[in-house]
C-alpha positions, 0 to 999 in steps of 0.5 A: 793720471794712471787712467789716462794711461790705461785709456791711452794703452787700451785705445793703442790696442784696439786700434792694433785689433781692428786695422792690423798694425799700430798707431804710429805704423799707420800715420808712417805709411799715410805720410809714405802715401803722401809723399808718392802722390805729390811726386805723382804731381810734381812729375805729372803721371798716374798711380800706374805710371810704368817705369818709362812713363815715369823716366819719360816724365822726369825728362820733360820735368828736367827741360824746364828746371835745369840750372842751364834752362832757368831753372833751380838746384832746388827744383832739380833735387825735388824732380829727382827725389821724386822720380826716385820715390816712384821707380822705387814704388814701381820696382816693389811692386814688380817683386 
């Protein structure tokens, strides 16, 4: 058991050596970066959309999704969420 242990804190240090962070940083930023390309998706822009493409996006996502068109709360929520993921990305990378 202690030998597993020891493997398990050597390979957690090494991956620290050789990319730079830990483990469980890097599945967190892998997730972060997955969750931006299906927002990317979901409202139909690329990876260098600009703040207007991404709010002109939204508005054409919202004619089909809104409760008054036929459309969802649901739908309406993830169209927000992801608009507001991809304004927060552009914003970051502005700073």
């Amino acid at each position: 058991m202690m030998k597993v242990v020891i493997l398990v804190l050597v390979a957690g240090i090494a991956f620290r050596m050789l990319f730079g962070s830990w483990p469980w940083q890097a599945w967190a930023q892998s997730e972060k970066l997955q969750k931006q390309a299906q927002a990317r998706a979901l409202l139909g822009v690329s990876r260098s959309a600009t703040q207007d493409e991404i709010v002109a996006a939204h508005r054409r996502a919202m004619l089909d999704a809104h409760p008054d068109k036929g459309g969802t709360p649901d739908a309406v929520h993830e169209i927000d969420t992801a608009r507001d993921l991809l304004l927060e990305q552009t914003r970051s990378k502005n700073d």
